[in-house]
C-alpha positions as CSV (number, residue, x, y, z in Angstrom):
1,X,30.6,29.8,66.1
2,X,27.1,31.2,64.6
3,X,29.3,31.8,61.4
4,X,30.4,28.2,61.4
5,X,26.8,27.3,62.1
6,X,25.5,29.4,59.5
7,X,27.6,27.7,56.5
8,X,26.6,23.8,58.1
9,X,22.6,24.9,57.9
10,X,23.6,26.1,54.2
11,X,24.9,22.7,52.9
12,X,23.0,20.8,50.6
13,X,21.1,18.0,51.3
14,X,22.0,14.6,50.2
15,X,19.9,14.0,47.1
16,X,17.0,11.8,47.4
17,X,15.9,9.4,44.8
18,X,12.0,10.4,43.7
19,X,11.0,6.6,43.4
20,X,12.0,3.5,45.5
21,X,14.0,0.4,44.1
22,X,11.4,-1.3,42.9
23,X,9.7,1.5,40.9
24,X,13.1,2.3,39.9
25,X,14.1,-0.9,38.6
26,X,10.8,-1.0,36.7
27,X,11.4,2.2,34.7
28,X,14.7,0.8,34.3
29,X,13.2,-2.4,32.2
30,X,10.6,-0.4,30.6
31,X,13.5,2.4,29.0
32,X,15.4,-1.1,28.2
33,X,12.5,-2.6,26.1
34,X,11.9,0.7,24.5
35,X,15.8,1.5,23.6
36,X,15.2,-2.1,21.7
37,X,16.9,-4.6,24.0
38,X,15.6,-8.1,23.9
39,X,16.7,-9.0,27.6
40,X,16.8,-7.0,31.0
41,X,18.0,-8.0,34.4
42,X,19.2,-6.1,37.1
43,X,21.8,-7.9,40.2
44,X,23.8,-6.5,42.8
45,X,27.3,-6.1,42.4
46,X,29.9,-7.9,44.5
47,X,32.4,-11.4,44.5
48,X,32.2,-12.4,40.7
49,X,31.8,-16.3,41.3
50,X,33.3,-17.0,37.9
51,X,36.9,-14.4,38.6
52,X,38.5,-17.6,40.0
53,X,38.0,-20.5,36.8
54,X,38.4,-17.3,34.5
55,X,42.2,-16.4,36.0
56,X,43.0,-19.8,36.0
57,X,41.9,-20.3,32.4
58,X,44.3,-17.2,31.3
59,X,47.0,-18.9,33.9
60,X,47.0,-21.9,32.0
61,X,47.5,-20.5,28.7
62,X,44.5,-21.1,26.9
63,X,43.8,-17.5,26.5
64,X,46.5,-17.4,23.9
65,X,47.8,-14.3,22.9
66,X,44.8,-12.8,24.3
67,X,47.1,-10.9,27.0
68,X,45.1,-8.1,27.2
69,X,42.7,-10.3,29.5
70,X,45.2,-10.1,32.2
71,X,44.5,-6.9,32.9
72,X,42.5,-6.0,35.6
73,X,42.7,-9.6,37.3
74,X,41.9,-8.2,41.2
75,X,39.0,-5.7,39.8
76,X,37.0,-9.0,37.8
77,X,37.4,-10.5,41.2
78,X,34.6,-8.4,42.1
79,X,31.9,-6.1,40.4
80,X,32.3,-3.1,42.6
81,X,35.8,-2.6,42.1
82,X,35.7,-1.1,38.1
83,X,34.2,1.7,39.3
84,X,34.1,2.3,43.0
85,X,30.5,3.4,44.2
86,X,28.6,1.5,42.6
87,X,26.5,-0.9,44.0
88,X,23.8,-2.6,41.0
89,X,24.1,-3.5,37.2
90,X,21.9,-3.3,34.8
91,X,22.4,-6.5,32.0
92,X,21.0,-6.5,29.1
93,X,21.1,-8.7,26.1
94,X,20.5,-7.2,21.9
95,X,19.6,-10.0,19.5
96,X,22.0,-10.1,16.6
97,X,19.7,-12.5,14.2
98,X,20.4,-16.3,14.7
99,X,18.3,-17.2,11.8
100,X,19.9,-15.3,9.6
101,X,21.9,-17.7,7.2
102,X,25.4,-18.7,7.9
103,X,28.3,-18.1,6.0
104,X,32.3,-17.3,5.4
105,X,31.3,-14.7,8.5
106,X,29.9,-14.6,11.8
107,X,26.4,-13.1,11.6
108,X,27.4,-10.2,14.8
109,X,30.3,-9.1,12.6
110,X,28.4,-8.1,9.1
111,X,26.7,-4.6,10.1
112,X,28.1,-2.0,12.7
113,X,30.7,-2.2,15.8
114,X,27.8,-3.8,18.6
115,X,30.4,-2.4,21.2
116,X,29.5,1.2,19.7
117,X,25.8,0.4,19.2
118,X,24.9,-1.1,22.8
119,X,27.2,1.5,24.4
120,X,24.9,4.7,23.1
121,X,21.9,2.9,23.8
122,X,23.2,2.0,27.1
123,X,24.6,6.0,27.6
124,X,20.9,6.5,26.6
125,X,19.1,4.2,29.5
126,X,21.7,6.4,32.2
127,X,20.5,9.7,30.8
128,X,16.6,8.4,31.4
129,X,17.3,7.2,34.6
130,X,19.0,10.4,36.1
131,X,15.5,11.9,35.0
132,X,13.4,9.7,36.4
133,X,15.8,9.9,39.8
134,X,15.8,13.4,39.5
135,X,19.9,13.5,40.4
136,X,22.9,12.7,38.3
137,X,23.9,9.0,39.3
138,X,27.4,8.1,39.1
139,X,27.8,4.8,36.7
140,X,29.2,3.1,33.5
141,X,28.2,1.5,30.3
142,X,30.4,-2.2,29.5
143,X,30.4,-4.1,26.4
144,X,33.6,-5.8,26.5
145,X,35.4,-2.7,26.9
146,X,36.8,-3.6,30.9
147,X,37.5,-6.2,33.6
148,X,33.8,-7.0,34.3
149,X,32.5,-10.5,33.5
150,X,29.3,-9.6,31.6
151,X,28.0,-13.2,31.6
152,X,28.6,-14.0,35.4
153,X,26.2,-10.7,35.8
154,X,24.2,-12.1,33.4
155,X,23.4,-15.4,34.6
156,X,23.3,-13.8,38.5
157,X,20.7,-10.9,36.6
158,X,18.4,-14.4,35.6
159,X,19.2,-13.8,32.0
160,X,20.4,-17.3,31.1
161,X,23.0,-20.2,32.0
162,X,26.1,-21.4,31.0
163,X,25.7,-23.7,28.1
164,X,28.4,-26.4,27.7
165,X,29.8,-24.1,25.0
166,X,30.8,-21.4,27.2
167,X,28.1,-18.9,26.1
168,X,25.6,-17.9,27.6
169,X,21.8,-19.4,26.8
170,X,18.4,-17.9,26.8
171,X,15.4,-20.2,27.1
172,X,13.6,-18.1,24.8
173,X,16.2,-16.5,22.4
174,X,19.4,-18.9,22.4
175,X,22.3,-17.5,22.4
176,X,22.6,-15.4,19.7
177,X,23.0,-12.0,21.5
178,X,25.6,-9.6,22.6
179,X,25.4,-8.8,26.5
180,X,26.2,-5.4,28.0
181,X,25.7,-3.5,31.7
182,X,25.1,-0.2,33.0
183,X,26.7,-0.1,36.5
184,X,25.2,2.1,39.0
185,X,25.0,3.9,42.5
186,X,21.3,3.6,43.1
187,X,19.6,0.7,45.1
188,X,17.5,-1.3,42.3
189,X,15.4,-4.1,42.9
190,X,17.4,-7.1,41.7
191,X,16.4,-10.6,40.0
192,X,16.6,-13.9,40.6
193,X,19.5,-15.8,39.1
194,X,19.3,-18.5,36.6
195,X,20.5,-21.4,38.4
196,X,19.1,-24.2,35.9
197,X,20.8,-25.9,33.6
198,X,19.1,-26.7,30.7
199,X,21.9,-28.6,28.4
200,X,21.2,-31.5,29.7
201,X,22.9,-34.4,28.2
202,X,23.4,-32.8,25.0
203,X,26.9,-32.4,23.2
204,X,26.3,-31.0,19.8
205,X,28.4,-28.1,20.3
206,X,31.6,-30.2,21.8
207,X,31.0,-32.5,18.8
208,X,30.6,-30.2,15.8
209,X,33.5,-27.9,16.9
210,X,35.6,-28.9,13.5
211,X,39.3,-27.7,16.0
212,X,38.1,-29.9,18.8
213,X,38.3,-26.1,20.9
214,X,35.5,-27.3,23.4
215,X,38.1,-29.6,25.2
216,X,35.0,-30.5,28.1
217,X,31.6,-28.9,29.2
218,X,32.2,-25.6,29.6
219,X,35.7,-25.6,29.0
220,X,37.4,-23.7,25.7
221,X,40.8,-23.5,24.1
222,X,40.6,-20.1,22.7
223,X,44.1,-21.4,21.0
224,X,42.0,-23.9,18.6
225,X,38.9,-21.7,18.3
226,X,38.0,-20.6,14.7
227,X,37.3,-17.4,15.9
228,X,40.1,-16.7,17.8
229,X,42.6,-18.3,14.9
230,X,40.6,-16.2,12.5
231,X,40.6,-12.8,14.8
232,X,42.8,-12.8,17.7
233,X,45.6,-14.4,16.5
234,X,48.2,-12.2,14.6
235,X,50.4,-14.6,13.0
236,X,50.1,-17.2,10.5
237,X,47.6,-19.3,11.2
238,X,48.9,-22.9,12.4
239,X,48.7,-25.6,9.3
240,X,46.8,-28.5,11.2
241,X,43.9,-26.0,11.3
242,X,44.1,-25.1,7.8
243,X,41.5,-27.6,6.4
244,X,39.6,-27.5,9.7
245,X,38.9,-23.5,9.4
246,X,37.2,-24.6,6.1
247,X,35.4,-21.4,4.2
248,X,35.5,-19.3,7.5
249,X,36.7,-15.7,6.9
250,X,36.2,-14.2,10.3
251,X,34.6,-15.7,13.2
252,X,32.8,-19.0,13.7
253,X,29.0,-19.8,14.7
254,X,29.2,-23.8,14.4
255,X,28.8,-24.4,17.8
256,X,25.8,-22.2,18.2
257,X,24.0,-23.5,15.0
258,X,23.8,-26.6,16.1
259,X,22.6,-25.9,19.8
260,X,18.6,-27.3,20.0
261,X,18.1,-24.1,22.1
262,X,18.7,-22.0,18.8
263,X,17.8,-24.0,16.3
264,X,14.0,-23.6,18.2
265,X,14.5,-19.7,19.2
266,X,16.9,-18.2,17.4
267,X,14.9,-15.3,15.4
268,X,15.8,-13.0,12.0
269,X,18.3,-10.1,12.6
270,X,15.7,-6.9,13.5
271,X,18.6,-4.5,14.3
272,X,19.2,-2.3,11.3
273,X,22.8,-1.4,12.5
274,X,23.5,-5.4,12.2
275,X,22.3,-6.0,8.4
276,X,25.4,-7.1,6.6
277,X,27.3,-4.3,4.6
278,X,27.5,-4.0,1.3
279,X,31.1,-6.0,0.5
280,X,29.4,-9.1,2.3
281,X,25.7,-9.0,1.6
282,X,26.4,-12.2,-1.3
283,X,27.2,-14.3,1.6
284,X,29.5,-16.1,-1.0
285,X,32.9,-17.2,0.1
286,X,34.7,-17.1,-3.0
287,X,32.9,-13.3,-4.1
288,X,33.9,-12.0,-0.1
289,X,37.3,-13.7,-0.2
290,X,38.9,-12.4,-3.4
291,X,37.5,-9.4,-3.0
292,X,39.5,-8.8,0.0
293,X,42.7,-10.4,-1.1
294,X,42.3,-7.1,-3.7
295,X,41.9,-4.5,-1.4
296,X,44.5,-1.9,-0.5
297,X,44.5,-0.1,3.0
298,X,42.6,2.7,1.9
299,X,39.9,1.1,0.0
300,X,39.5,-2.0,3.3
301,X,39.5,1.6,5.9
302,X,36.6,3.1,3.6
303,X,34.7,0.0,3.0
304,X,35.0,-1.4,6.6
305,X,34.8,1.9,8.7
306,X,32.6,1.3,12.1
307,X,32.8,-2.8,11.3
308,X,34.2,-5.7,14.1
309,X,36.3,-7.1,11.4
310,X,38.6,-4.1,11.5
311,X,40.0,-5.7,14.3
312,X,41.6,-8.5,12.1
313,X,43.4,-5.8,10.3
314,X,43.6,-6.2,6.0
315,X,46.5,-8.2,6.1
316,X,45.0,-11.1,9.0
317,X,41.6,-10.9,6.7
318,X,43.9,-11.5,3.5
319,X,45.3,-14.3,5.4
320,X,42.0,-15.9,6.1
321,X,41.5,-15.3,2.8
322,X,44.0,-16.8,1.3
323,X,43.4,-20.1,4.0
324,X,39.9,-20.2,2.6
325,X,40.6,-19.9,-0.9
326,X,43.1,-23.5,-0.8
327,X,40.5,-24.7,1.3
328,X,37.7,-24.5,-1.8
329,X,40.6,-25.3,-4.7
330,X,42.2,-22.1,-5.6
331,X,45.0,-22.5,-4.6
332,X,46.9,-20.3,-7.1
333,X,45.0,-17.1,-6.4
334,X,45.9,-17.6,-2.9
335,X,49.7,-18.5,-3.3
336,X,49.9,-15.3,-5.9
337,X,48.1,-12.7,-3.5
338,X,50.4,-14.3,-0.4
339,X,53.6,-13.4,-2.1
340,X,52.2,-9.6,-3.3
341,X,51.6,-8.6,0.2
342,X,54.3,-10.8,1.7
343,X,52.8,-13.3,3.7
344,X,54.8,-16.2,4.7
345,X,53.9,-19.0,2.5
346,X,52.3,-22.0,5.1
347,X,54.1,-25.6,4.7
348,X,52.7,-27.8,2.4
349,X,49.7,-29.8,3.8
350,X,48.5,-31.4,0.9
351,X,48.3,-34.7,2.3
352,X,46.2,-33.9,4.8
């Protein structure tokens, strides 16, 4: 019995956090400002309020071929279930540079991976907070990268709402920002939501959308979005949205230029690891798309390494390319490099 007793008095205590929530949380912000974001909130974890439209959007089939999003349907359904523990987030928004002109692609796609550049900066706010806690707390960095619905912690962190677009809006920046969260087992203070909405009676976005993808407020058809045509989708690229994609490479930021939100807040890019690479720092649609339609495997791995349009692969960019190309007239140099790399040639659609 006394030896029994002996090894109980021995255990360790429980580790005790050094600061309370609230002092918690505000080191939290502070490290955040400092590592460069542009946002901070911190919420609770729990029932994700937007799990329900988001399943029924990928049940209807507007996710396309996007069936990587069905994964990990009864963990979106609530916050605490990606990694069990955990009890608060951390969302934070990093401004990719709204003002920065538009062009043939998306402005977060010209530099670096932003999965790969949030993630370390978020891997660096959990290193400052174990210090500041003076424990190890259990938690995980998202930026796309599970089934956790950034924006609903977003908007519930008082980061922005909804806009009729689908993304999520900023009073002071836009919406040109990427979003990630740190999940964690430690008791923050949280903030209050954003429950405004500040759209108002204003349809720009649903308007300009050249595909008609914006099918209501707040409603998308990923299967008639630029960007997903352009990125998502594999194979050839339906002919009714050939003329419609116009000179877009990879990606689409129509319905975010137009928005009055950004066209008032959105700011110059400030993030070194977003200034466009070298291949795409002309901006020009024709320089950008023949250069691809000339690059072999090796030279596109080289030239593209740590970049978001890797995910297109060489031969989807050659395709968008090629799409592109007929768009502006040059038809010929597109038909020619089709047949080299063995693209199926698209039915004619010159009377459109």
């Amino acid at each position: 019995m006394g030896g029994a007793q002996a090894v109980i008095d021995a255990a360790p205590e429980p580790a005790v956090d050094r600061l309370n929530p609230t002092q918690l949380a505000q080191l939290a912000k502070a490290h955040a400002f400092a590592l460069g974001f542009d946002l901070v909130g911190i919420t609770a974890l729990g029932p994700a309020e937007t799990a329900p439209a988001f399943n029924a959007w990928i049940d209807d089939g507007r996710a396309g071929v996007m069936h990587y999003l069905e994964r990990g349907a009864e963990k979106r359904r609530d916050s605490r279930l990606p990694v069990p523990g955990t009890t608060h987030a951390i969302v934070v928004a990093l401004d990719y540079g709204g003002k920065e002109p538009s062009g043939p692609v998306a402005r977060y796609a010209r530099g670096l991976d932003y999965h790969d550049v949030i993630d370390a900066k978020l891997r660096e706010l959990h290193r400052r907070l174990n210090a500041d806690a003076g424990r190890e707390i259990a938690g995980k960095p998202y930026v796309d990268t599970g089934p956790l619905l950034e924006r609903d912690l977003a908007r519930r962190a008082g980061l922005g709402w909804f806009g009729k677009n689908t993304n999520l809006l900023n009073p002071a920046l836009g919406s040109f920002f990427f979003l990630g969260a740190l999940v964690l087992d430690v008791e923050l203070a949280t903030d209050a939501p954003f429950e405004a909405d500040r759209c108002g009676t204003c349809t720009r976005c649903i308007e300009a959308c050249p595909t008609e993808a914006i099918t209501a407020p707040r409603e998308l058809d990923a299967r008639r979005c630029i960007s997903y045509l352009t990125i998502e989708l594999k194979e050839e690229i339906p002919v009714e949205f050939h003329a419609k994609i116009g000179e877009l490479i990879y990606g689409c930021d129509i319905c975010q230029d137009v928005c009055p939100w950004n066209i008032s807040f959105a700011r110059p890019n400030r993030v070194p690891e977003f200034a466009p690479r070298a291949v795409l720092a002309s901006n020009d649609v024709r320089e950008i798309a023949t250069t691809l339609l000339a690059m072999e495997q090796e030279e596109f791995s080289a030239t593209f390494k740590g970049s978001p349009m890797k995910r297109a692969k060489l031969r989807g960019l050659k395709r968008n390319a090629a799409v592109v190309l007929n768009n502006i007239g040059e038809p010929a140099r597109a038909v020619a490099t089709r047949a080299h790399h063995g693209l199926q040639e698209p039915a004619d659609d010159s009377g459109r």
